[in-house]
C-alpha positions in Angstrom: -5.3 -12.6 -13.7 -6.5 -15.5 -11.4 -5.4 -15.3 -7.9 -3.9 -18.6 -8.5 -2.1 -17.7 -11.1 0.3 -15.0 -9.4 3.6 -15.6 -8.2 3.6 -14.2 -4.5 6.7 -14.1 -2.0 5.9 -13.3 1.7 7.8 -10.4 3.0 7.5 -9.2 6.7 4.2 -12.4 7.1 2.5 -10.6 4.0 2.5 -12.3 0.4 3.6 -9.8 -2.1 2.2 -10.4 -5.6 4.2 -10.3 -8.6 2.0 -7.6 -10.8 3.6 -5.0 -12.8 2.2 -1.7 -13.5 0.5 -2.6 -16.5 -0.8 -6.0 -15.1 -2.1 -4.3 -11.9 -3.9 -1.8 -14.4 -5.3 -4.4 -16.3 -6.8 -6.4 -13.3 -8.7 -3.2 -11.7 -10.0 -1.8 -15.2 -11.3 -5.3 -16.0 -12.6 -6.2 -12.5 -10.6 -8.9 -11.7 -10.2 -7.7 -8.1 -13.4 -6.8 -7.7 -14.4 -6.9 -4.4 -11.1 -7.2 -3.0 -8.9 -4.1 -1.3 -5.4 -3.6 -2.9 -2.9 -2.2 -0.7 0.7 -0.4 -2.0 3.2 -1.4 0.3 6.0 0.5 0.9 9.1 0.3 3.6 6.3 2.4 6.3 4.0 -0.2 5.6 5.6 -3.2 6.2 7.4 -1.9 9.4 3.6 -1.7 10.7 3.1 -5.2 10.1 6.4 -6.3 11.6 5.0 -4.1 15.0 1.2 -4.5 14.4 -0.5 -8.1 14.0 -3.4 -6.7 14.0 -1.8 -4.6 10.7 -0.6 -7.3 9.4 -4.1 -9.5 9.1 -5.3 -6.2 7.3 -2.6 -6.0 4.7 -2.8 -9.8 4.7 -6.5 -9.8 4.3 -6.2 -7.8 0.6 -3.8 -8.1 -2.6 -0.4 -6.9 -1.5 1.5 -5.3 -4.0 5.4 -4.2 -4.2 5.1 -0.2 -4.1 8.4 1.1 -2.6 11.6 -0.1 -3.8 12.7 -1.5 -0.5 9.8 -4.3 -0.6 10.2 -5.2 -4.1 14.3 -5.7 -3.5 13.5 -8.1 -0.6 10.2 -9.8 -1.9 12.9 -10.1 -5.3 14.9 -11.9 -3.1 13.0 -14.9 -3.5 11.1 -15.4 -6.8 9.8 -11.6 -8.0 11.2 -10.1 -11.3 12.3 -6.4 -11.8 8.9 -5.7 -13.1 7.0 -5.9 -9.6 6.7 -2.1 -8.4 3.2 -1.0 -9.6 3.6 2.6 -7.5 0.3 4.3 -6.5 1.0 7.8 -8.3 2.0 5.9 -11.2 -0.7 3.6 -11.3 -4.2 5.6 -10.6 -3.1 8.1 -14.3 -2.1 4.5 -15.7 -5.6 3.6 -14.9 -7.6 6.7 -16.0 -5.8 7.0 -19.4 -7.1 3.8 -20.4 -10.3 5.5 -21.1 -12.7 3.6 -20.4 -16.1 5.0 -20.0 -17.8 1.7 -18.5 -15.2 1.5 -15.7 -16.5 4.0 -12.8 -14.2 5.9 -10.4 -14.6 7.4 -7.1 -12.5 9.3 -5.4 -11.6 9.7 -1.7 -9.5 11.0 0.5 -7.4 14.0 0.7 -8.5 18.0 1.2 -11.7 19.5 -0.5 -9.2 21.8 -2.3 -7.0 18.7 -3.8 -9.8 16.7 -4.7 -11.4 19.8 -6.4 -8.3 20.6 -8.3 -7.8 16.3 -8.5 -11.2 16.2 -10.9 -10.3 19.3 -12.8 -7.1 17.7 -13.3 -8.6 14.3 -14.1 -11.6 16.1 -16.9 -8.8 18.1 -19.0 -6.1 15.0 -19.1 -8.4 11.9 -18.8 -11.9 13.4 -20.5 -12.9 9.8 -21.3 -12.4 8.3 -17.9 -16.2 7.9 -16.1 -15.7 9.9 -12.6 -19.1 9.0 -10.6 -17.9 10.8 -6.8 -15.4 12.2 -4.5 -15.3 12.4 -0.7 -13.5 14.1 1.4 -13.6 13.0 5.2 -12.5 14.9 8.0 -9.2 14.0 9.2 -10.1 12.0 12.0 -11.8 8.7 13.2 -15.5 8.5 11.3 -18.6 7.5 13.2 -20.3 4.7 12.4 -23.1 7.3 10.8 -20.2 8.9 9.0 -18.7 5.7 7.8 -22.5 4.6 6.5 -23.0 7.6 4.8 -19.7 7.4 2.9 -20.1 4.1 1.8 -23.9 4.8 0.9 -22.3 7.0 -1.2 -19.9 5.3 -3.0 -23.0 2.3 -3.9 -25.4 4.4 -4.8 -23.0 6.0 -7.7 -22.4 2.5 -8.7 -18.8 2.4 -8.8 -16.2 0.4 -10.1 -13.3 1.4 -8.6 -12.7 3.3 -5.2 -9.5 5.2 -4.9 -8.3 5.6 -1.3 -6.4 8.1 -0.5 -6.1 8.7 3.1 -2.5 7.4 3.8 -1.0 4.6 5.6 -2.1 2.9 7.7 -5.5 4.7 7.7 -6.4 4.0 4.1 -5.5 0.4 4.7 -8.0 0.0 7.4 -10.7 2.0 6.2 -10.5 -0.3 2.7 -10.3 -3.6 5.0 -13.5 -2.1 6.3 -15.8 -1.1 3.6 -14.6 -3.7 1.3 -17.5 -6.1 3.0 -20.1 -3.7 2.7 -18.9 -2.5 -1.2 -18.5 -6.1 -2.7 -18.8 -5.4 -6.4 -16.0 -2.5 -5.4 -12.4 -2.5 -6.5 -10.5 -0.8 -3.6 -7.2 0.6 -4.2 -4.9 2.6 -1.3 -2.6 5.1 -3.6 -1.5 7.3 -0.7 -0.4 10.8 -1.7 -1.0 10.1 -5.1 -4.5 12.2 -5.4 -1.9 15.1 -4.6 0.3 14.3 -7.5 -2.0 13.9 -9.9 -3.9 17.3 -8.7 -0.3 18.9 -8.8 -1.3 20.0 -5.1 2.3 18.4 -4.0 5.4 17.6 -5.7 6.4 14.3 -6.7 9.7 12.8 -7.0 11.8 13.6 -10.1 12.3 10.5 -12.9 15.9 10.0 -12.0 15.1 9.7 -7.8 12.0 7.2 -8.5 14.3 5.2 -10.6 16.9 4.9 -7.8 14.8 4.1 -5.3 15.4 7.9 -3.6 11.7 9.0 -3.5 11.5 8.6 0.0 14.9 11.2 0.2 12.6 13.8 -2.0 9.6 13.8 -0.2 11.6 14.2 3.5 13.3 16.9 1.6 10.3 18.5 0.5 8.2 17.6 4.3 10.7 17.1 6.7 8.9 17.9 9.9 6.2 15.5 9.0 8.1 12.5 7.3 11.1 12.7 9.2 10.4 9.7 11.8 8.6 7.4 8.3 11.9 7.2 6.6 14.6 8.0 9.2 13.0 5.4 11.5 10.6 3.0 10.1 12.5 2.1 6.9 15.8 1.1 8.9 13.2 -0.9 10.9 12.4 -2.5 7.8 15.6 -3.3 6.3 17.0 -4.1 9.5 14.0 -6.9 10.1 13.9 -7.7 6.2 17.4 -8.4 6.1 17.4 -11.1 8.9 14.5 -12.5 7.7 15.3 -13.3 4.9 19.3 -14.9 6.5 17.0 -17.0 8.1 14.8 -18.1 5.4 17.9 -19.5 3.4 19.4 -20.8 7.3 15.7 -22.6 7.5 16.1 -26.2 7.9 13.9 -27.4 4.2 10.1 -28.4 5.1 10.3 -26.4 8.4 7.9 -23.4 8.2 7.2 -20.7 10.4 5.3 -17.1 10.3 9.0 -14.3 10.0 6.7 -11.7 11.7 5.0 -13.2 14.2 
């Protein structure tokens, strides 16, 4: 799938790809985004890049895809069919059960515990899927040795794909990073999904990811830790979103201009 070739619609100054699942699947097991980070974007993310140029160059500066169901209704609002939500703990199983042996994966992110339990997971459900490394960094700001080390790492096991799991906006900037120093590298930012797939947290039931409600799940589930991400942030959003886009259909035809600057 050529870069060309995708349909895009810019939501909060970031163009969101039309990919589905499947087509998002297909471009990282064949290497079609190969050297290029891939960032999920959900209602959290794109309130940073409202608030956060500097964000928004890093989201901007990768493939931007449709994860929550907030971003895919408003980047729908221009040109994007129903298709465009390739969510992170649906895509990285979509990904492994394909089976490929000649597509390498590395893992990192998370706690030593989930990513132990994440490649047990991965052996007994994906046995054919080629698993070359996991890191798990310490929860804070690497140094530059640390960083080197990691992405030594990560090249000398040859890898294919890098699965990021560190959370927004971390992930996002540690991909924007290391994707100049890993350039054969697909880099994909899946959030919690190294949790889900390990079973270390719950994910949302069928019926809430269908209507959109994961976000009321997961506060449910953390509140103390996600109550300011979705009780704050994704009003933000759809507060911004919405007049964005009124003035996108009030904008005089030919007249351009940057909604999030």
């Amino acid at each position: 799938m050529s870069e060309r070739n995708r349909a895009r619609s810019r939501v909060a100054g970031v163009d969101v790809a039309d990919v589905s699942l499947d087509q998002a699947a297909e471009a990282i097991i064949s290497g079609a985004w190969s050297g290029r980070a891939v960032h999920l974007c959900n209602a959290f993310t794109m309130s940073l890049c409202y608030r956060d140029a500097g964000y928004r160059e890093t989201i901007r500066s990768g493939i931007a895809l449709a994860d929550g169901l907030p971003v895919a209704y408003w980047a729908r609002g221009d040109h994007l069919g129903p298709r465009s939500r390739p969510r992170g703990p649906a895509l990285l199983p979509r990904v492994l059960a394909d089976g490929d042996p000649s597509v390498r994966h590395f893992f990192y992110g998370a706690a030593p515990e989930t990513l132990e339990q994440l490649m047990q997971k991965v052996q007994v459900e994906h046995p054919e899927a080629t698993v070359v490394g996991a890191v798990s960094p310490p929860f804070r700001d690497l140094t530059t040795d640390e960083l080197a080390d990691d992405l030594r790492a990560v090249s000398d096991a040859n890898a294919d794909v890098l699965w990021v799991g560190l959370g927004t906006p971390r992930q996002d900037r540690f991909a924007a990073a290391a994707v100049d120093e890993l350039r054969s590298v697909t880099l994909v930012c899946v959030g919690a999904a190294f949790d889900f797939t390990a079973g270390t947290k719950r994910e949302a039931p069928v019926v809430f990811v269908a209507l959109g409600l994961e976000w009321l799940f997961r506060l449910l589930i953390e509140p103390r830790r996600l109550w300011r991400r979705y009780l704050l942030d994704t009003p933000y959003f759809l507060i911004r979103a919405g007049l964005e886009a009124a003035r996108r259909r009030l904008r005089t035809p030919g007249r351009s201009a940057d909604p999030a600057a």
